[in-house]
GURO-833105 format. One record per residue (C-alpha): residue in one letter; y, x, z. Coordinates in steps of 0.5 Angstrom, whole numbers, plus 500, padded with zeros to 3 digits. Example, Ala and Ser with C-alpha at 12.3 -4.5 7.8 and 13.67 -1.06 7.14 Angstrom:
<nodes>
A491525516/S498527514/
</nodes>
This chain:
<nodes>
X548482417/X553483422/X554491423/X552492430/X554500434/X545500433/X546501425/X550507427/X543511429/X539508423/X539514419/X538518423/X532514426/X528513420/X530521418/X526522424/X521517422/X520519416/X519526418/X515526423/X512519425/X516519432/X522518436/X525515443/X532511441/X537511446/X541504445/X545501451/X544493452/X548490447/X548495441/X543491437/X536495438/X532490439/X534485433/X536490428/X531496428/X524493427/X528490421/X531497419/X524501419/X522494415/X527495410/X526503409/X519502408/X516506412/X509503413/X506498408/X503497415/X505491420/X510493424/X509491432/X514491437/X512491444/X517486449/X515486457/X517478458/X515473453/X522469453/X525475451/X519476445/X521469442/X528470443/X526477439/X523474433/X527467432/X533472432/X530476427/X528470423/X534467423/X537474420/X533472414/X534466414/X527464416/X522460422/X519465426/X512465424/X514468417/X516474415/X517475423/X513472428/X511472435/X504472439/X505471446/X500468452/X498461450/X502461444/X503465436/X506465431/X505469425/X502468418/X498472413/X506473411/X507477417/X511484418/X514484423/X510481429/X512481437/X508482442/X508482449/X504488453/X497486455/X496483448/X498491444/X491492450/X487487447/X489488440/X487496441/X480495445/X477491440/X480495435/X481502437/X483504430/X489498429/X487497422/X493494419/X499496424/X503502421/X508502426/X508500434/X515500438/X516500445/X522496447/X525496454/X521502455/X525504461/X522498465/X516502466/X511497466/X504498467/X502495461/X507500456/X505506460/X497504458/X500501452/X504509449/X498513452/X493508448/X498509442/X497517442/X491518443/X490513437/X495518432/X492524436/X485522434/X484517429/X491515426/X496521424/X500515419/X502510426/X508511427/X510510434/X518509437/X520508444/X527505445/X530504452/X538502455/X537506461/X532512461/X532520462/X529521455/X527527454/X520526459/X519521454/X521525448/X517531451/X511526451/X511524445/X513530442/X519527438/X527528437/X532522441/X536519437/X543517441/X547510441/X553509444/X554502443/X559499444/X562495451/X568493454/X571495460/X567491466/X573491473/X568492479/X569488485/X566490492/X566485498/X571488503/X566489509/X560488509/X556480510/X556479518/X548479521/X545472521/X549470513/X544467509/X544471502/X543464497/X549461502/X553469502/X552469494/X555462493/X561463496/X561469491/X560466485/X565460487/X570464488/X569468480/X569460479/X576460481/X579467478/X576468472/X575466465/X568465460/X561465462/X558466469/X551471470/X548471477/X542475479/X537473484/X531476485/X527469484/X526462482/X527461490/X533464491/X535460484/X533454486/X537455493/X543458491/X543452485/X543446491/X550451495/X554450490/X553442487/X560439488/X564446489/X564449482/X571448478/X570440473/X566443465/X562449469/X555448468/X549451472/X543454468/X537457471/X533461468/X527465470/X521468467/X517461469/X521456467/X520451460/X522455454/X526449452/X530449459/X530458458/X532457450/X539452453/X540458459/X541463454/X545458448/X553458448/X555451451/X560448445/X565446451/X566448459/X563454462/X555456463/X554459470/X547462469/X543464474/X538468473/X532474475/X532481473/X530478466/X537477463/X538485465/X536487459/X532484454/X535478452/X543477449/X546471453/X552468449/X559467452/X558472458/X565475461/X563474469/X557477473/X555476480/X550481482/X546479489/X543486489/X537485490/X531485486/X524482486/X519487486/X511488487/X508493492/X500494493/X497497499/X492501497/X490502505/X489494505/X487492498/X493488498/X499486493/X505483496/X512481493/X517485496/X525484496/X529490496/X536493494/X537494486/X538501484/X544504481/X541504474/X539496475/X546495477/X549498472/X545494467/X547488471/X554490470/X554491463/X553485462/X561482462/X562487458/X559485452/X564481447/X571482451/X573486457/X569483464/X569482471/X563484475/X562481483/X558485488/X555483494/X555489497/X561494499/X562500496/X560504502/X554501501/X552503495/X552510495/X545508499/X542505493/X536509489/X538512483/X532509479/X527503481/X520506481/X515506475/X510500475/X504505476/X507508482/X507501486/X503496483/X496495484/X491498479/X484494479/X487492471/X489498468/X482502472/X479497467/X482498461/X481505462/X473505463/X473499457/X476506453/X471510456/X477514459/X479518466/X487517468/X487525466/X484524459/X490521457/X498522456/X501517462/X508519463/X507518471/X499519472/X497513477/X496516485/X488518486/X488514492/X490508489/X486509483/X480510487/X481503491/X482500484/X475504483/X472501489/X474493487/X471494481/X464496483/X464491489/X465485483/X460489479/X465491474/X463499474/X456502476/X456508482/X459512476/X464507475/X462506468/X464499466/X458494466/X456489461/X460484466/X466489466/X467488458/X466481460/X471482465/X476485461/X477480455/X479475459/X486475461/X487474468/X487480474/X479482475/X478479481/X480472477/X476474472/X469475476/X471468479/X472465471/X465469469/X460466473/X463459476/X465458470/X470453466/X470449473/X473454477/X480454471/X483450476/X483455481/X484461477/X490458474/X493456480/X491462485/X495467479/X502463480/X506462485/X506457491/X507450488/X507447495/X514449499/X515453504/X512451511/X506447507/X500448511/X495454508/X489450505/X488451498/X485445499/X491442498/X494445493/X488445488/X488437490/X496437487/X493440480/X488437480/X491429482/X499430481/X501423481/X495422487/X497427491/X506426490/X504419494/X500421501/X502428502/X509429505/X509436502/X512435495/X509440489/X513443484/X513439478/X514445474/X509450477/X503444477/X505443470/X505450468/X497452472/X495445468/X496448461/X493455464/X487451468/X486449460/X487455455/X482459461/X478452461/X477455454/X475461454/X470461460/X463461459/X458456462/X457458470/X451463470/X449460477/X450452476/X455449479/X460452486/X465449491/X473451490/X471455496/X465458494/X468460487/X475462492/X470467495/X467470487/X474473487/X475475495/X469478497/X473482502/X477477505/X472472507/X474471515/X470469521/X475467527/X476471533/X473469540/X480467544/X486461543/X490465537/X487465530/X485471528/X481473523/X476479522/X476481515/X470482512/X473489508/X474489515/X481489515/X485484521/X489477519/X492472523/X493464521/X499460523/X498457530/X500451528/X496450521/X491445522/X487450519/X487454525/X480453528/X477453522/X471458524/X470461516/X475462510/X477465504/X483469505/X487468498/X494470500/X496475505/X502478507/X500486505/X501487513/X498493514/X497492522/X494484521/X496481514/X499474516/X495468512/X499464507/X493461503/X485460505/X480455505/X475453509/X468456507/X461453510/X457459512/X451456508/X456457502/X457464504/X449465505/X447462499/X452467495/X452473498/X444473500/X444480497/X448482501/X448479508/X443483512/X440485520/X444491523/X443495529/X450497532/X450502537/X457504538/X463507542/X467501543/X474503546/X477496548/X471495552/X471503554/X463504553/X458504548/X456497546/X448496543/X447490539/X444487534/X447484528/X447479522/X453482518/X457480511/X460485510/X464487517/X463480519/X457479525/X455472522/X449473528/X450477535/X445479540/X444484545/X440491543/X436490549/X432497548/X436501544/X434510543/X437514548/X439519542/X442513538/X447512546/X448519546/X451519539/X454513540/X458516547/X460522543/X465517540/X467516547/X468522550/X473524543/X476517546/X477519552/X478526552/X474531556/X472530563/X473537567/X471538574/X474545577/X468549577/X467548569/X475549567/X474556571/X467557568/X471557560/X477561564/X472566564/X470566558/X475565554/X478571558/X473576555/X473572548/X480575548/X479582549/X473583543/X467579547/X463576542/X463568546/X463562543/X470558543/X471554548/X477551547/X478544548/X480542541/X473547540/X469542545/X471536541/X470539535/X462541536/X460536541/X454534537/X452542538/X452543546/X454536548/X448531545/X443534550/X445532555/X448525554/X443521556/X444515560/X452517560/X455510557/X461508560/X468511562/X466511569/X459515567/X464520564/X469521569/X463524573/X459527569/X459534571/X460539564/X459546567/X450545565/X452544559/X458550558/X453554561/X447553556/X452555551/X451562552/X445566552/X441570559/X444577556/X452574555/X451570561/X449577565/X455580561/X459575563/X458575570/X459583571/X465582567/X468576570/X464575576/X465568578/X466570586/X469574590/X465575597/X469576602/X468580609/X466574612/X459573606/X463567602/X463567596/X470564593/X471562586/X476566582/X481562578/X481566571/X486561568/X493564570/X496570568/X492574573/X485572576/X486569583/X482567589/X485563595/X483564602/X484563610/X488570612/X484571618/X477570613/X480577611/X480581616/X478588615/X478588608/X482595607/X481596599/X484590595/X480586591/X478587583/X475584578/X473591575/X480596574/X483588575/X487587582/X485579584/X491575585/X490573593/X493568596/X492568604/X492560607/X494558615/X489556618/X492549615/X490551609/X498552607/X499559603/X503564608/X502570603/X501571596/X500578594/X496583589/X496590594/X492588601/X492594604/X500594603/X501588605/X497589612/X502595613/X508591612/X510583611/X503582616/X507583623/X513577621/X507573618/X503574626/X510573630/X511566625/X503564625/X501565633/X506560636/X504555630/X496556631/X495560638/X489557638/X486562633/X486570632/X492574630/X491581633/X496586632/X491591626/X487586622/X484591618/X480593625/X478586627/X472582625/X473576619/X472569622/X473562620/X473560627/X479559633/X479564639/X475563644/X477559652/X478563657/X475561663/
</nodes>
């Protein structure tokens, strides 16, 4: 065997092992961890055990093991075997066994002891894929409880190992590899707005073509963009380069031929994330890294899972680069400048922190266990596992406690996400088709109208189909959900409930997202889980009155429809008949701005059948109105805000008296305002809805008598008016007509408190604003009478108004 910079760490990596069981290797791409350590521990004898290695891609778990065999001069499925979705190759003669994540699951669930495993390994660990996270805790658990012999080792090229060897509780054991020098090229400014990425990248790559030597690796984020990029650059690249897709979907013969030597010429591969790190690509010199990755995001506020396309992380690229380093000195072309790199996250996120949680809450009640009893290295977000939770009790997976239910072990044996799997368990056989085709991606392009109709026709009559339909399928793509649709055709069981249309089984997985149309011209849907979502105007779909929902877009404020089919409501009854029932809706509608009654016929937040509640409870208005009023917000008249002035003032200074706040009301409407609702429906009835009757009820005989000697309501004038007091200011006030207080010779107070008065014209304009009456009769009075009496002479400004009578009225004519 050749020596590689891994066998360096060997020693002390099966000293490690032999002591304690458990280690995390550090190794850069490149040193050889993958090939060399499973083989290694094999040879030390470690366990007389199988030996498992875990691998997040399946290409790269053949790769492993056909790479490993041939180290020993064997096929895979000897010594060294492999076990992958669809396809194994092991024997009775296997050590040396590879795996891919969701198999180790599998293999723990149905037997929780791993009777003949001696060790687990857990490559690529730094990815973080949700399955290796589950996968490692299982694993402790196991040695913690049930098996102190199993030996479990975590390998990783980039990651911060010492949470991981804290976790475990085991030592890390360092390889420095062995690279090259990579030369990091930056575009020198960066793209202009409207540059396509597949055309930018083209470019690129056509110019490495021309400067350098040896093979070419660039990264896309996915097939599309593969694709797209592939048809840039027919024609334009220097005679003997020849272009290699490889992707994770791709035929493994066609992915064996990327990761090959060429005998002649150059190999320009472009390839996904997949080639970051897993897999050895021979002839590498040269990387083009697009700089974005292709990563799955889920919602937990809309239930909805979505691919996003966002910028690599430091780490990514740094991977990515290191690929040009691996057999001589390499070059590495970014699609970014190096300004823009400093904007780049150190790290990508955890699988567990972004992805939808329904399969791994699954995994968890078939274990019997809460995220919290077991050793996760990032703990998955209560609210998203609470969402994952609720799906599960929706499709009958978990009981109200959410423990797992017959249907949930069912559920969790078949290899699908649990909404497909549900759809599987009951349609049956017949529904494989859809299941297979429903967890891939599109195989129609771009643009193709949204019936799953059309698509499920394609899988079904591919050569049929390819000759009526303008919109040609992905030959790869219907290929590779045939053979699914085949092996899941195997696994499910006879349909429990007869035979099913594509629609009604599309609704088996998709119970929250049946759609009923929206009245108006735009085909906007109301979900039944109640979320929003919009069809394409132009879809020949876009009339359609029900549908099933199958693909969104996750948008939060109104998910864009990407695949659906037509449903018949007589489908959707005979269903969910235990679901569908007659409601009483009264509520506070706040586009209408008023309490709606209605009776309704309802699937979920779908009214299947709408009529008016002619006779509703006056009580269930009320209620109903008080969701509006915390809509619109209070409703105050002047004499109800100085009634809360009053109180709040004599709150302020020790008064046992109810808050009456604003925020307070809002907050207690159902104690002092339900009362007195009735017949208040709309906005307009609101508006001149008088509050004080209520304010007032809130205190009781003894503090309104407090409240009334303490801060009185109104001052009484000369005159015997009673003038409401204004208590909202810093001073209490009152407002009034100057000759109204006339021979008003003590200013007035409420108590020890003077009253803040402003004296009016006889036009009801402020002429005078004091706090000492008495003061301002003997002083600022007379240039007040000498500027008022030529402006108003019709009525009385004598020259001691302390002495004259109060009158509202004018002077009267002379005769």
């Amino acid at each position: 065997m050749t020596t590689l910079p891994i066998h360096e760490a060997i020693p002390p990596l099966i000293d490690a092992l032999r002591r304690g069981g458990r280690a995390v290797l550090q190794a850069p791409p490149g040193a050889g961890k993958t090939t060399v350590v499973p083989l290694e521990m094999l040879s030390a004898g470690l366990t007389q055990g199988r030996i498992l290695m875990l691998e997040p891609r399946r290409l790269a778990a053949r790769a492993a093991a056909e790479r490993m065999a041939s180290t020993l001069g064997e096929n895979a499925g000897q010594t060294v075997g492999y076990r992958v979705r669809g396809e194994a190759k092991v024997s009775n003669a296997t050590r040396v066994e590879v795996v891919t994540e969701g198999i180790l699951t599998r293999m723990i669930q149905s037997d929780p002891e791993l009777t003949g495993i001696g060790a687990v390994i857990f490559d690529e660990f730094h990815e973080r894929s949700l399955n290796a996270d589950l996968g490692l805790a299982l694993c402790l658990e196991i040695a913690g409880a049930l098996r102190d012999d199993l030996i479990l080792v975590a390998m990783s090229a980039t990651l911060d190992a010492d949470p991981v060897a804290e976790l475990m509780e085991a030592p890390v054991i360092t390889s420095r590899g062995r690279s090259f020098p990579v030369d990091l090229r930056h575009l020198p400014r960066p793209l202009r707005k409207g540059v396509r990425f597949d055309a930018a990248l083209a470019d690129l790559v056509v110019q490495a073509a021309g400067e350098t030597e040896g093979g070419i690796l660039v990264f896309l984020p996915g097939e599309g963009e593969i694709r797209r990029v592939e048809g840039q650059l027919k024609g334009r690249l220097p005679a003997g380069c020849e272009v290699r897709p490889l992707y994770g979907a791709l035929p493994f013969a066609q992915q064996r031929a990327a990761i090959a030597p060429v005998d002649q010429g150059r190999k320009v591969v472009l390839a996904t994330s997949i080639a970051e790190t897993s897999l050895t690509i021979e002839d590498i010199r040269v990387v083009v890294d697009g700089g974005k990755a292709r990563r799955a995001r889920f919602d937990p506020s809309s239930g909805m899972s979505r691919l996003v396309t966002e910028p690599v992380t430091r780490a990514e690229a740094t991977q990515r680069a290191g690929r040009a380093g691996r057999v001589a000195e390499g070059t590495c072309y970014r699609l970014w400048t190096k300004g823009e790199e400093g904007a780049l996250r150190a790290y990508p996120p955890a699988e567990i922190e972004a992805a939808d949680l329904a399969g791994l809450a699954l995994e968890l009640a078939l274990w019997g266990a809460q995220p919290g009893d077991l050793a996760f290295l990032t703990p998955p977000a209560p609210g998203s596992y609470a969402e994952a939770q609720s799906l599960l009790r929706m499709l009958g997976a978990l009981d109200r406690e959410n423990r797992i239910t017959p249907h949930g072990k069912a559920l969790a044996a078949l290899p699908l996400h649990p909404r497909l799997a549900h759809m599987l368990a009951i349609a049956g056989p017949d529904a494989a088709p859809l299941a297979a085709l429903l967890a891939e991606r599109d195989p129609l392009p771009r643009g193709a109208p949204v019936d799953l109709s059309l698509r499920l026709a394609a899988v079904r009559d591919p050569k049929g189909f390819a000759g009526r339909s303008p919109h040609q399928p992905s030959r790869p793509v219907i290929e590779r959900i045939r053979a699914e649709a085949k092996r899941l055709a195997k696994s499910a069981r006879r349909a429990s409930q007869g035979a099913m249309s594509d629609a009604a089984a599309a609704a088996l997985a998709y119970p929250d997202r049946v759609g009923l149309r929206r009245k108006g011209d735009a085909p906007r849907y109301v979900l039944s889980g109640g979320k929003g979502a919009i069809l394409p105007e132009e879809d020949p779909m876009a009339g359609t009155r029900l549908i099933v929902a199958t693909d969104l877009d996750g948008d939060r404020r109104e998910a864009r429809i990407r695949q659906a089919i037509r449903i018949e409501e007589a489908e959707l009854r005979a269903l969910f008949a235990d679901q569908i029932g007659w409601q009483d809706i009264c509520e506070w509608d706040r586009r209408e701005r008023r309490v709606v009654t209605r009776q309704q016929e309802r699937f979920g937040a779908l009214a299947l059948d709408d009529r008016v509640w002619k006779d509703p409870p006056p009580d269930a208005v009320a209620r109903a109105m008080l969701d509006g009023v915390r809509d619109l917000g209070m409703s105050w008249t002047d004499a109800a805000r100085r009634f809360v002035a009053r109180v709040e003032l004599l709150r302020e200074a020790g008064e046992d008296l109810p808050d009456m706040s604003e925020p307070a009301l809002l907050d207690t409407l159902e104690d002092w305002l339900l009362p007195y609702l009735t017949g208040v429906k709309t906005a307009q009835d609101w508006k001149r809805f008088d509050i004080l009757p209520a304010l007032r009820a809130r205190l009781d005989w003894d503090r309104m008598q407090a409240l009334d000697v303490k801060a009185p309501a109104h001052f009484t004038s000369p005159l015997g008016r009673d003038i409401p007091i204004d208590y909202s200011g810093e001073h209490p006030e009152i407002s009034l007509r100057l000759q109204e207080m006339f021979g008003q010779t003590t200013h007035p107070t409420v108590g020890r408190t003077p009253l803040r008065v402003t004296l009016l014209s006889p036009a009801g304009r402020p002429v005078q604003t004091t706090m000492d009456l008495p003061g301002f009769w003997a002083s600022s009075y007379a240039d007040v009478r000498k500027d008022m009496r030529g402006r108003y002479p019709k009525h009385p400004w004598p020259e001691d108004p302390t002495v004259a009578d109060p009158t509202l009225r004018v002077k009267r004519r002379r005769d």
